[in-house]
PDB file of N, H, CA, C and O in Angstrom:
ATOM      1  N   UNK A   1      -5.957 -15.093  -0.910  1.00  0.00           N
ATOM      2  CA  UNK A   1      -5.808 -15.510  -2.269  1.00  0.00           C
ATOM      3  C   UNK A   1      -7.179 -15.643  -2.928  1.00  0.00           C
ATOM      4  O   UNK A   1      -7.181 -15.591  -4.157  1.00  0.00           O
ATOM      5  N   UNK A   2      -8.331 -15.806  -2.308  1.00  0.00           N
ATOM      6  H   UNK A   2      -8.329 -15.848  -1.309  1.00  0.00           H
ATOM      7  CA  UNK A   2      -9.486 -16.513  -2.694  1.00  0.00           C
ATOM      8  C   UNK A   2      -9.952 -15.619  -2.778  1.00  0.00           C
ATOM      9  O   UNK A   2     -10.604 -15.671  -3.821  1.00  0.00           O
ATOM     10  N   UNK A   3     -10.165 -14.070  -2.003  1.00  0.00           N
ATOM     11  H   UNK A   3      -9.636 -14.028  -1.155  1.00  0.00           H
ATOM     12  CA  UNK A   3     -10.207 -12.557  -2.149  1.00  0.00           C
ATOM     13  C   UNK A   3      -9.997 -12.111  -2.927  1.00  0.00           C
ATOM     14  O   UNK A   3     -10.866 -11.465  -3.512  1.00  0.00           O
ATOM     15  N   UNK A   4      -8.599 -12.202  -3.438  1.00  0.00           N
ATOM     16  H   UNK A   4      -7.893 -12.728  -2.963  1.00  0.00           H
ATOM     17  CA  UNK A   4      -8.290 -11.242  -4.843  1.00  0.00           C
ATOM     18  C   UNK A   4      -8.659 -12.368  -6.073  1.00  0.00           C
ATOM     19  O   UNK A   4      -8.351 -11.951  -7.189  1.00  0.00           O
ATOM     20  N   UNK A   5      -9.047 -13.230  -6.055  1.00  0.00           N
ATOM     21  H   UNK A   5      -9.297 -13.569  -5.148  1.00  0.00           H
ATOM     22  CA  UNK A   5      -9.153 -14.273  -7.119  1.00  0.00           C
ATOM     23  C   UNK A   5      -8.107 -14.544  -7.701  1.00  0.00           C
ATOM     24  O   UNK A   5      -8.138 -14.619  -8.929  1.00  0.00           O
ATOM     25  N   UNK A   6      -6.823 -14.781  -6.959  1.00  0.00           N
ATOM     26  H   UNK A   6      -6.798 -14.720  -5.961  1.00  0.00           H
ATOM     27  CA  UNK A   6      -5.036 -14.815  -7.631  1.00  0.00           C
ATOM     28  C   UNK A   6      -5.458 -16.718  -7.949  1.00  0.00           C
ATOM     29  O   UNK A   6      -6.273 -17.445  -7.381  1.00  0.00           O
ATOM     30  N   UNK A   7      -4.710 -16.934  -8.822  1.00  0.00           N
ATOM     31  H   UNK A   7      -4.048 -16.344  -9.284  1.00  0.00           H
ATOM     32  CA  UNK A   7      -4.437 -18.473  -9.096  1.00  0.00           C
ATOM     33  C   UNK A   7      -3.033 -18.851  -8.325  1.00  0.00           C
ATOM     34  O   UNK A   7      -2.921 -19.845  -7.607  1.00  0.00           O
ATOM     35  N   UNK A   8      -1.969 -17.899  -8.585  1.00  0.00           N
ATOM     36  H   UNK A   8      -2.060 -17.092  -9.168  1.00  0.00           H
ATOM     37  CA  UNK A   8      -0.939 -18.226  -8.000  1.00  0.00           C
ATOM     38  C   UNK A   8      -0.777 -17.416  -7.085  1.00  0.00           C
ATOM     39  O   UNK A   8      -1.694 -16.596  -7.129  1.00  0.00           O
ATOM     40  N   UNK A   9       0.163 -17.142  -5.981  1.00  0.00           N
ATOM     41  H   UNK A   9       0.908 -17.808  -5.946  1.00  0.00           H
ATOM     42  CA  UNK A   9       0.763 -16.536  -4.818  1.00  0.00           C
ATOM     43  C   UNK A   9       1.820 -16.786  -5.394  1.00  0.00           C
ATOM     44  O   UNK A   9       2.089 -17.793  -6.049  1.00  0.00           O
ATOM     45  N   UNK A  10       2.986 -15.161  -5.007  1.00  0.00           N
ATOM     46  H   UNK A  10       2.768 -14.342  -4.475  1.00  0.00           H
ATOM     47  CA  UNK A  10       4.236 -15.328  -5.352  1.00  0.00           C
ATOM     48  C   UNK A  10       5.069 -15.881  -3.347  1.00  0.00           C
ATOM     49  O   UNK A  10       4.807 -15.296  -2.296  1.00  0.00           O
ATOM     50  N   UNK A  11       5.708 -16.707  -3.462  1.00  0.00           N
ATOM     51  H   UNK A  11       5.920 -17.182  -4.315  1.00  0.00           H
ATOM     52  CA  UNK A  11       6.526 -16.717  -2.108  1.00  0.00           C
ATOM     53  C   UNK A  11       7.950 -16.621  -2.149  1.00  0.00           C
ATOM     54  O   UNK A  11       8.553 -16.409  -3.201  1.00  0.00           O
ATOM     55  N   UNK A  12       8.467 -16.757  -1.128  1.00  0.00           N
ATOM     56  H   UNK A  12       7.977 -16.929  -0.273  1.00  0.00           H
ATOM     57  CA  UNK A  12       9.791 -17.128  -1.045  1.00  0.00           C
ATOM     58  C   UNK A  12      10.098 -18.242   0.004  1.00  0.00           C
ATOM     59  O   UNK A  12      10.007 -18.212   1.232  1.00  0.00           O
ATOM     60  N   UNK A  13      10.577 -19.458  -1.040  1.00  0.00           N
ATOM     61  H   UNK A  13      10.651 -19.483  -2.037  1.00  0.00           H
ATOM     62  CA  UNK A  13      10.933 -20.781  -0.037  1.00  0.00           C
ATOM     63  C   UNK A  13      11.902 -20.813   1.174  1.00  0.00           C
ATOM     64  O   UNK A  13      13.062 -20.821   0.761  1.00  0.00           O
ATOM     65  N   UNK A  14      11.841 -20.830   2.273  1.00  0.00           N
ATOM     66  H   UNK A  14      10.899 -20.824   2.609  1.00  0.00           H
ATOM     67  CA  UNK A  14      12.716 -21.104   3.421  1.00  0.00           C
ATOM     68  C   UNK A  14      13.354 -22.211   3.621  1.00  0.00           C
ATOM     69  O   UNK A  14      14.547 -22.099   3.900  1.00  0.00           O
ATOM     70  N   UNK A  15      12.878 -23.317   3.555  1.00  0.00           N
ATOM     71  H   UNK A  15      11.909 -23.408   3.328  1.00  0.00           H
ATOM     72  CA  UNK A  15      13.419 -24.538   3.571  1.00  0.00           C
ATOM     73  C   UNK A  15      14.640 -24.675   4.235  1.00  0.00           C
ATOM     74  O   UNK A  15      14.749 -25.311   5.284  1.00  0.00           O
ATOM     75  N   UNK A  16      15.665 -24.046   3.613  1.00  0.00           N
ATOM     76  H   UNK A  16      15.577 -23.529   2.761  1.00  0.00           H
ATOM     77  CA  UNK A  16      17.043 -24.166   3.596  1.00  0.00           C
ATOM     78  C   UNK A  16      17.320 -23.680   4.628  1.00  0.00           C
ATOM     79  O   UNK A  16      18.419 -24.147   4.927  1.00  0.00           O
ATOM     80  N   UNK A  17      16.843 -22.700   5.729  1.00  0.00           N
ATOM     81  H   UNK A  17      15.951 -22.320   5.487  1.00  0.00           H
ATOM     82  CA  UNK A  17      16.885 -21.962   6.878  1.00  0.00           C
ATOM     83  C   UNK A  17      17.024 -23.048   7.903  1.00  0.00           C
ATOM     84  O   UNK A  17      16.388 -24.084   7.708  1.00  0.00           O
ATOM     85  N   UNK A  18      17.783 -22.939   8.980  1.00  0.00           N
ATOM     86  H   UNK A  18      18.300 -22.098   9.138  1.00  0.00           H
ATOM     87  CA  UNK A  18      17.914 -23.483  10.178  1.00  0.00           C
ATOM     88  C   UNK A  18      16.696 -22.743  10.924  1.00  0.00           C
ATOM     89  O   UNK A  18      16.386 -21.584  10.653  1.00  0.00           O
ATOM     90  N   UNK A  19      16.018 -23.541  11.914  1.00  0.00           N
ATOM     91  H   UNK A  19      16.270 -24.483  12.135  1.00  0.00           H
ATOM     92  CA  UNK A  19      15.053 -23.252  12.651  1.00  0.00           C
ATOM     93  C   UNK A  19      15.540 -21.490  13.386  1.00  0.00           C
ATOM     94  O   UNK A  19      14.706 -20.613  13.607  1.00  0.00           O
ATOM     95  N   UNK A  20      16.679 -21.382  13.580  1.00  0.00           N
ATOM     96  H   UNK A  20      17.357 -22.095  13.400  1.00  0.00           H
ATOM     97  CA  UNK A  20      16.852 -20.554  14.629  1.00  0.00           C
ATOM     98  C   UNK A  20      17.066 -19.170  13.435  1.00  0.00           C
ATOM     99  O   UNK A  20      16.724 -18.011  13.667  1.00  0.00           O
ATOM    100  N   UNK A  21      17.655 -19.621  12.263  1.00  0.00           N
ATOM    101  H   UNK A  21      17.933 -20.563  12.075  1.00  0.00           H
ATOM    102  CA  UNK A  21      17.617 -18.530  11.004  1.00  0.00           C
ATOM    103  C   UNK A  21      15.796 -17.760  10.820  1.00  0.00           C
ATOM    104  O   UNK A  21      15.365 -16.639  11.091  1.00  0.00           O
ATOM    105  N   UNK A  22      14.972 -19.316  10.098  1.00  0.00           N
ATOM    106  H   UNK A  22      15.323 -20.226   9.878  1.00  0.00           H
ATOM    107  CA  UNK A  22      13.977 -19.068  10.379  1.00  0.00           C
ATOM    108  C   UNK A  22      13.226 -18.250  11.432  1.00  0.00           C
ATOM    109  O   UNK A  22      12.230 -17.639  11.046  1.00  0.00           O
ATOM    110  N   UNK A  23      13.581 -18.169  12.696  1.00  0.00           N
ATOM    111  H   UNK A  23      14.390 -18.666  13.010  1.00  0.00           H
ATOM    112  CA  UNK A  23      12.842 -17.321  13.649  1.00  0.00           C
ATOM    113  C   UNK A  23      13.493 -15.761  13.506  1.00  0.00           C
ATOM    114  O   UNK A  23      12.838 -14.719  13.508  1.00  0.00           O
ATOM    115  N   UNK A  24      14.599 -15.859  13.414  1.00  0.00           N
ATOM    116  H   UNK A  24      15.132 -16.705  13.413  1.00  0.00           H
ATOM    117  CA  UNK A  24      15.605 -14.567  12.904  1.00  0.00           C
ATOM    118  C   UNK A  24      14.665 -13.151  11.765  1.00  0.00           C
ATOM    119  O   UNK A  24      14.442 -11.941  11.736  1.00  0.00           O
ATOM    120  N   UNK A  25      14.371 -14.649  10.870  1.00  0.00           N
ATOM    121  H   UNK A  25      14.553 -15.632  10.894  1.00  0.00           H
ATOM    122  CA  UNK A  25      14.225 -13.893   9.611  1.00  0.00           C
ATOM    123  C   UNK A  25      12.460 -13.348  10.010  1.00  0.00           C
ATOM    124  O   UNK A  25      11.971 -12.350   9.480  1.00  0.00           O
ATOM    125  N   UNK A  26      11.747 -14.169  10.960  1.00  0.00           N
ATOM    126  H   UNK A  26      12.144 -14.980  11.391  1.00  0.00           H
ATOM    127  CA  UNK A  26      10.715 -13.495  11.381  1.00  0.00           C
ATOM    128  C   UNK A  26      10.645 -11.919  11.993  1.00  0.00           C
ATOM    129  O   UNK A  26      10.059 -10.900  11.629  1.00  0.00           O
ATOM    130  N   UNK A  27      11.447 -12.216  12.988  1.00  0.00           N
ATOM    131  H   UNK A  27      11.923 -13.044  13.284  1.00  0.00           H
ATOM    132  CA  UNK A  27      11.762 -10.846  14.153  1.00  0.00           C
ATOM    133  C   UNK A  27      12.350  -9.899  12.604  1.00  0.00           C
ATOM    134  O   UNK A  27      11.565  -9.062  12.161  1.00  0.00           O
ATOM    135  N   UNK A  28      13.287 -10.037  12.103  1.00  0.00           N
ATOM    136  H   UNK A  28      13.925 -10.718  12.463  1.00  0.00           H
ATOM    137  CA  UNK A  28      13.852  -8.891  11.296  1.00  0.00           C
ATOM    138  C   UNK A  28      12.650  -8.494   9.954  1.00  0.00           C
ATOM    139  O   UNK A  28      12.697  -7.363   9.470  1.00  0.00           O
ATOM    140  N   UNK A  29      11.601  -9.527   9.425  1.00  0.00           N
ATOM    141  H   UNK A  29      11.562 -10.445   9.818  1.00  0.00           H
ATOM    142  CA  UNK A  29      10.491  -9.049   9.111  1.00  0.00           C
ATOM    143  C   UNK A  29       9.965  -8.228   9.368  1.00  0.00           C
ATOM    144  O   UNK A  29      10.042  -7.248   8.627  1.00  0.00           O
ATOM    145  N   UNK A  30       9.168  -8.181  10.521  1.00  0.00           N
ATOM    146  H   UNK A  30       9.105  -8.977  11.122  1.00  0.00           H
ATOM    147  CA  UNK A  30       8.668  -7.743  11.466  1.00  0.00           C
ATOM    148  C   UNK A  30       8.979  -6.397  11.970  1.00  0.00           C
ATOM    149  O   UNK A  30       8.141  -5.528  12.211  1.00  0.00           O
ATOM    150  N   UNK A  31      10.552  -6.274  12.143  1.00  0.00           N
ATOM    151  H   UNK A  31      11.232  -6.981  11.947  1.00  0.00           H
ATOM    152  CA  UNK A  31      11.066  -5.175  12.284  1.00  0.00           C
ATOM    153  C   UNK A  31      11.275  -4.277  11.051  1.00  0.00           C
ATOM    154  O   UNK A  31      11.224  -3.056  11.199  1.00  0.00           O
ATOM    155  N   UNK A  32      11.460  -4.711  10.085  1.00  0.00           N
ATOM    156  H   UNK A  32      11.501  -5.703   9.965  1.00  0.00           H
ATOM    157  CA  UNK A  32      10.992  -3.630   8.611  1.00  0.00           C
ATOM    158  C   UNK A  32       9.850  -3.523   8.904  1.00  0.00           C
ATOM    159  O   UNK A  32       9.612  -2.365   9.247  1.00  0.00           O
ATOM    160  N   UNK A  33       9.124  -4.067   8.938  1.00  0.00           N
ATOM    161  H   UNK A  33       9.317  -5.008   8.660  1.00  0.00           H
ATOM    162  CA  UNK A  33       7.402  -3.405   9.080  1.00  0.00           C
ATOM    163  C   UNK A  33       7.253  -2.246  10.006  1.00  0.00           C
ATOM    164  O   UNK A  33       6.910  -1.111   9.673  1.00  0.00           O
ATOM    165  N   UNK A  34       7.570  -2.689  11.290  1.00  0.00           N
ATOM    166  H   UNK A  34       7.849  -3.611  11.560  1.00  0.00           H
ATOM    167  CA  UNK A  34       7.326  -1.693  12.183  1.00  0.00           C
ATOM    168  C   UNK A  34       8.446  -0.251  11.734  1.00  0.00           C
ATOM    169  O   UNK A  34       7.997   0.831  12.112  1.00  0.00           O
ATOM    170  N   UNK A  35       9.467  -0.209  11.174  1.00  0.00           N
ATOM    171  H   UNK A  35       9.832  -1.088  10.867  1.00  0.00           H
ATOM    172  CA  UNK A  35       9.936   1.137  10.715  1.00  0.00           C
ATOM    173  C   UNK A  35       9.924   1.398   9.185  1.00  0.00           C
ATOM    174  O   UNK A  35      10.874   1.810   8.520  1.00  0.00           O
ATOM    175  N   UNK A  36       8.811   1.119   8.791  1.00  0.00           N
ATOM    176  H   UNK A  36       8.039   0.784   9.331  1.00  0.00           H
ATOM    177  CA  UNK A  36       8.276   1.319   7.540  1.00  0.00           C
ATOM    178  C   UNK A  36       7.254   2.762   7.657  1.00  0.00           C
ATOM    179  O   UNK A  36       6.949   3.556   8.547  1.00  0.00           O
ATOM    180  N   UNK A  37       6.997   2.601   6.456  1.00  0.00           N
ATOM    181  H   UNK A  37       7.245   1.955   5.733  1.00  0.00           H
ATOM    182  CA  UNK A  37       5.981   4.087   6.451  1.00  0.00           C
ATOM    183  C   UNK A  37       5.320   4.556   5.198  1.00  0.00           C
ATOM    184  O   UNK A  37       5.821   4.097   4.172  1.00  0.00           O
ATOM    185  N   UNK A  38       4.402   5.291   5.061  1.00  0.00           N
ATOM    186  H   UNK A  38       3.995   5.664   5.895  1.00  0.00           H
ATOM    187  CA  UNK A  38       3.935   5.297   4.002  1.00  0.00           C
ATOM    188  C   UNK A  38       3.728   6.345   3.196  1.00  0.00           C
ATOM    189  O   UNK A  38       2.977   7.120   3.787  1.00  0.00           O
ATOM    190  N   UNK A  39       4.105   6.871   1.838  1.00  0.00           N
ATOM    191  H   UNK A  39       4.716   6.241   1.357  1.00  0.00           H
ATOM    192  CA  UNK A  39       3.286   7.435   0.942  1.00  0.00           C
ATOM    193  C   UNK A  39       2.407   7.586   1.084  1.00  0.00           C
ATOM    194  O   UNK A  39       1.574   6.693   0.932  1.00  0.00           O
ATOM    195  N   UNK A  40       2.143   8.639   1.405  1.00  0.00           N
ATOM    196  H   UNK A  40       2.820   9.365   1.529  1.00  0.00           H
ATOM    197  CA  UNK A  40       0.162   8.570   1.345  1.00  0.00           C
ATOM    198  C   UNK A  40      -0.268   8.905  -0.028  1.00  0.00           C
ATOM    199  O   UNK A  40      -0.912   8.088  -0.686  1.00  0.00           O
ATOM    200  N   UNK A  41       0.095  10.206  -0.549  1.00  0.00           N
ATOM    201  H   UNK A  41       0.618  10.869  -0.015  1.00  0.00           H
ATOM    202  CA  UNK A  41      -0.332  10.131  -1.774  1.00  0.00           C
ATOM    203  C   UNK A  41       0.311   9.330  -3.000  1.00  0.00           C
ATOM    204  O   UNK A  41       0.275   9.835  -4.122  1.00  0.00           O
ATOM    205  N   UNK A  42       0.836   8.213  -2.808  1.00  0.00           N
ATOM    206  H   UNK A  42       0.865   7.803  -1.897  1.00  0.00           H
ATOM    207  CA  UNK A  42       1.254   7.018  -3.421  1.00  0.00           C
ATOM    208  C   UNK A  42       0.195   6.192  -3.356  1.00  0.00           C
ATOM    209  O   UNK A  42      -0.373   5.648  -4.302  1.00  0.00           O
ATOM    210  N   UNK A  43      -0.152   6.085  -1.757  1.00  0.00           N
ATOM    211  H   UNK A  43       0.309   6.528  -0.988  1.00  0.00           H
ATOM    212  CA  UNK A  43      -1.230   4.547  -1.160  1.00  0.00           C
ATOM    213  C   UNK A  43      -2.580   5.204  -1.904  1.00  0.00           C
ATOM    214  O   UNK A  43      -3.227   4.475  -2.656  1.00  0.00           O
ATOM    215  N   UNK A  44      -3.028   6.700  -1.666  1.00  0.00           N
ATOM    216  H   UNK A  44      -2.502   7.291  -1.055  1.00  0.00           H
ATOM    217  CA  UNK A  44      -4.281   6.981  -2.093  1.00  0.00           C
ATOM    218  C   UNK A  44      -4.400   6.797  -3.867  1.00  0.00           C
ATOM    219  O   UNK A  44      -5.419   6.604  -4.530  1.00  0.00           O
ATOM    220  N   UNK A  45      -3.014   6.929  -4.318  1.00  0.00           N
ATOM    221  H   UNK A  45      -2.186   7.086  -3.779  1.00  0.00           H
ATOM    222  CA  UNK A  45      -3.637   6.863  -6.189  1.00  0.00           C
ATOM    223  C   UNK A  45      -3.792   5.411  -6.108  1.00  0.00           C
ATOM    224  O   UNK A  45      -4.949   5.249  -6.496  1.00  0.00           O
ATOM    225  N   UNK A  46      -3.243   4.099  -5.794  1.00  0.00           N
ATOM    226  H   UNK A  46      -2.303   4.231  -5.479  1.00  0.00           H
ATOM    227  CA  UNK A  46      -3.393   2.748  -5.696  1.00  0.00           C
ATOM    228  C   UNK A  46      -4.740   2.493  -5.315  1.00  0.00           C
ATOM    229  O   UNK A  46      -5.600   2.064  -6.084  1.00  0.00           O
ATOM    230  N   UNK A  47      -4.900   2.756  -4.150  1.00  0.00           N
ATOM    231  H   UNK A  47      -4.201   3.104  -3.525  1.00  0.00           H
ATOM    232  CA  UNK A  47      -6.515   2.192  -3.674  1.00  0.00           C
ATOM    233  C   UNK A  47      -7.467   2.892  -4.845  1.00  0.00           C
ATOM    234  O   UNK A  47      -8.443   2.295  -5.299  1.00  0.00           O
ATOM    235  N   UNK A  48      -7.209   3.775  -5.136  1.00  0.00           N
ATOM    236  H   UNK A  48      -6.416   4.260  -4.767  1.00  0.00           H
ATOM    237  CA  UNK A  48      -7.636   4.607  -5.921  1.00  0.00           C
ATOM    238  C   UNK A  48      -8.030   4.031  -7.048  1.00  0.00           C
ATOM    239  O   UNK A  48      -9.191   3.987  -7.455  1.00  0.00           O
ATOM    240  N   UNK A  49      -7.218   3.649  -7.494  1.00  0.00           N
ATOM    241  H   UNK A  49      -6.274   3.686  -7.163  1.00  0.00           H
ATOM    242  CA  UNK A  49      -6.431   2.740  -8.839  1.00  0.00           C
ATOM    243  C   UNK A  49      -7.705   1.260  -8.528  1.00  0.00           C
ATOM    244  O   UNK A  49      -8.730   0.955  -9.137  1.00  0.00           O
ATOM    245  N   UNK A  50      -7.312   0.904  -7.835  1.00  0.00           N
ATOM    246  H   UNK A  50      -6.479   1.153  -7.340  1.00  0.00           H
ATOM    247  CA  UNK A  50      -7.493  -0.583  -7.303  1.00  0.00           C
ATOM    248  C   UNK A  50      -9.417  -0.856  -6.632  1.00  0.00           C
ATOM    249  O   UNK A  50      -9.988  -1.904  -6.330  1.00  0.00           O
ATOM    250  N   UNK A  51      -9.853   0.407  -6.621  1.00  0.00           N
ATOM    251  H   UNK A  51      -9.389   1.258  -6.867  1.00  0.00           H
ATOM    252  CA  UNK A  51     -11.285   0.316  -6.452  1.00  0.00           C
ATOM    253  C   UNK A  51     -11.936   0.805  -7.712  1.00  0.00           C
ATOM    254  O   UNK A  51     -13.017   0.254  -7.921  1.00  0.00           O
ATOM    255  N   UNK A  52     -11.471   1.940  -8.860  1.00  0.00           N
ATOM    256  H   UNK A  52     -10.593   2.388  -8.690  1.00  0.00           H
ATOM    257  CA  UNK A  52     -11.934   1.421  -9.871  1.00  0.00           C
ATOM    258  C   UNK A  52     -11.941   0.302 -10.912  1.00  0.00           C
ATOM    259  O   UNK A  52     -12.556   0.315 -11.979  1.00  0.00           O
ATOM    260  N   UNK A  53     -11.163  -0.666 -10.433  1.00  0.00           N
ATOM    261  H   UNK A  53     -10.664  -0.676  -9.566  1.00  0.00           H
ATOM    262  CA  UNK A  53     -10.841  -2.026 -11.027  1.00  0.00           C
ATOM    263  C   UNK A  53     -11.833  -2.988 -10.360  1.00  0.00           C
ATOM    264  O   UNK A  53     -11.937  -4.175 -10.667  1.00  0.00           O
ATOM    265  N   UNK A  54     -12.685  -2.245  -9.241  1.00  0.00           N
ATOM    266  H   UNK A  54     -12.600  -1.280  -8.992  1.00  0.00           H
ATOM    267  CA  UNK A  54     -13.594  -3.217  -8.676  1.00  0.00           C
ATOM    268  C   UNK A  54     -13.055  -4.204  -7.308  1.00  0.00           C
ATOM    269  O   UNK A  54     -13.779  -4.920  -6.616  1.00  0.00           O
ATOM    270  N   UNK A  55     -11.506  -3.989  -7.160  1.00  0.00           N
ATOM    271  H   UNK A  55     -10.918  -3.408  -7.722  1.00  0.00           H
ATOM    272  CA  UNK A  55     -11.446  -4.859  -6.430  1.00  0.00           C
ATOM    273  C   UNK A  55     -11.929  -4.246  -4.714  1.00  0.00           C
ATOM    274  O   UNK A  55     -12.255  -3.094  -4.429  1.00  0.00           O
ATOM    275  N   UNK A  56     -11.844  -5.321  -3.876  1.00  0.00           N
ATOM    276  H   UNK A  56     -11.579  -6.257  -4.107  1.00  0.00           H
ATOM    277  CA  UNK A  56     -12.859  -5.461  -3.047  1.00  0.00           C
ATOM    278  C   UNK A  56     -11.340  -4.685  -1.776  1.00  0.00           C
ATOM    279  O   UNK A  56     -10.446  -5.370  -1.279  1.00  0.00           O
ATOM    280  N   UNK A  57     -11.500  -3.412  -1.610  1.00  0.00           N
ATOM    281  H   UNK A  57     -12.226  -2.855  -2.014  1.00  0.00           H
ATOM    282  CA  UNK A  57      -9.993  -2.743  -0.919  1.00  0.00           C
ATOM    283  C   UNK A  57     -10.490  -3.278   1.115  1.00  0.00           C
ATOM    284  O   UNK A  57      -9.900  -2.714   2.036  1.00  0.00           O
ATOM    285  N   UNK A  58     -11.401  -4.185   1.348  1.00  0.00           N
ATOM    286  H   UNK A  58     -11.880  -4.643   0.600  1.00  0.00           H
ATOM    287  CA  UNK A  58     -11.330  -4.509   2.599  1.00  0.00           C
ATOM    288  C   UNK A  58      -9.973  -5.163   2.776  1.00  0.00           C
ATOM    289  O   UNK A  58      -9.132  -4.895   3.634  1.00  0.00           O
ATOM    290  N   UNK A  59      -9.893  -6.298   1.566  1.00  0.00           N
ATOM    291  H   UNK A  59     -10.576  -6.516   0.869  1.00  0.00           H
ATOM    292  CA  UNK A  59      -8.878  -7.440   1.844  1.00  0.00           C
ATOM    293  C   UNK A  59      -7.455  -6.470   1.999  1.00  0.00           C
ATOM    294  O   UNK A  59      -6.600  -7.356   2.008  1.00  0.00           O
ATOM    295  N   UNK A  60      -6.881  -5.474   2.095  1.00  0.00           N
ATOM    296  H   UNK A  60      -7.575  -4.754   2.087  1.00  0.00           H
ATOM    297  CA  UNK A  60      -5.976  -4.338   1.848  1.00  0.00           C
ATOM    298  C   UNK A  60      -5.320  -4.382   3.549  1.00  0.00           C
ATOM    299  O   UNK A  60      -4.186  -4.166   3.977  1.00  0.00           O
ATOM    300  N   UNK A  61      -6.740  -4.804   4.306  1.00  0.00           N
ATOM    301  H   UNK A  61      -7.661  -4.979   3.958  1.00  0.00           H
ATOM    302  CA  UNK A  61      -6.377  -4.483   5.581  1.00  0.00           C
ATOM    303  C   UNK A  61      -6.352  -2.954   6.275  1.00  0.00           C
ATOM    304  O   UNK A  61      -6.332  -2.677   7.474  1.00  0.00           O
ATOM    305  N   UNK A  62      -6.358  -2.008   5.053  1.00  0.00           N
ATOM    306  H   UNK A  62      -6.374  -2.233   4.079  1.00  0.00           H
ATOM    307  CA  UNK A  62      -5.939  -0.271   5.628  1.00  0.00           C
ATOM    308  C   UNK A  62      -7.247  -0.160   5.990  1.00  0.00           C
ATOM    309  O   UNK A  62      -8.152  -0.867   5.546  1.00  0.00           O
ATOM    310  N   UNK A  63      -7.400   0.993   7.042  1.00  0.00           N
ATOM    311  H   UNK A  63      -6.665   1.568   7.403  1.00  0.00           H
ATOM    312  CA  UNK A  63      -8.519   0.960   7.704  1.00  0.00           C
ATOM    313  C   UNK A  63      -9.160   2.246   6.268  1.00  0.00           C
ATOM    314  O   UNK A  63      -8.230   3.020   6.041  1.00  0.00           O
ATOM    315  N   UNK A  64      -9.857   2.434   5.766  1.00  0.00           N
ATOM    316  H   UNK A  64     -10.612   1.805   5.951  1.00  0.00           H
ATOM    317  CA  UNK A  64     -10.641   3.331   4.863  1.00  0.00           C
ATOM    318  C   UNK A  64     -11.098   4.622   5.635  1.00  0.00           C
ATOM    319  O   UNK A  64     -10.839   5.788   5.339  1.00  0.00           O
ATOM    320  N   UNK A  65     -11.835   4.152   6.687  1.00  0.00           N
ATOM    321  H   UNK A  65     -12.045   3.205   6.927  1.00  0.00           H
ATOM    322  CA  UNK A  65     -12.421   6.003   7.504  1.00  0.00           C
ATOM    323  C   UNK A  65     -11.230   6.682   7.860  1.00  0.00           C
ATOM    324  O   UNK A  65     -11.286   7.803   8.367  1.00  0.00           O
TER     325      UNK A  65
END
């Protein structure tokens, strides 16, 4: 947050989750991620996009080389 200079973070409250929901909703996270995939020439106009705006594309996490 202190990276991109955001004031707010958007989330989504759990609260209401039973502990065992909560761990659920981790693993099935997790598992969209891992069968996810990417646009590349989507991700490249963004970074693209997003380094002439100056911002700092380490915080991105994608490896650049």
């Amino acid at each position: 947050m202190r990276l991109l200079d955001l004031k707010t973070v958007p989330c989504i409250e759990l609260g209401h989750l039973s502990e065992a929901q909560k761990r659920a909703y981790v693993i099935a996270g997790n598992r969209l991620a891992l069968n996810g995939g990417w646009n590349e020439d989507h991700l490249r106009l963004e970074l693209t996009d997003l380094k002439t705006q100056g911002t700092n594309l380490e915080v991105t996490g994608i490896d650049l080389m």
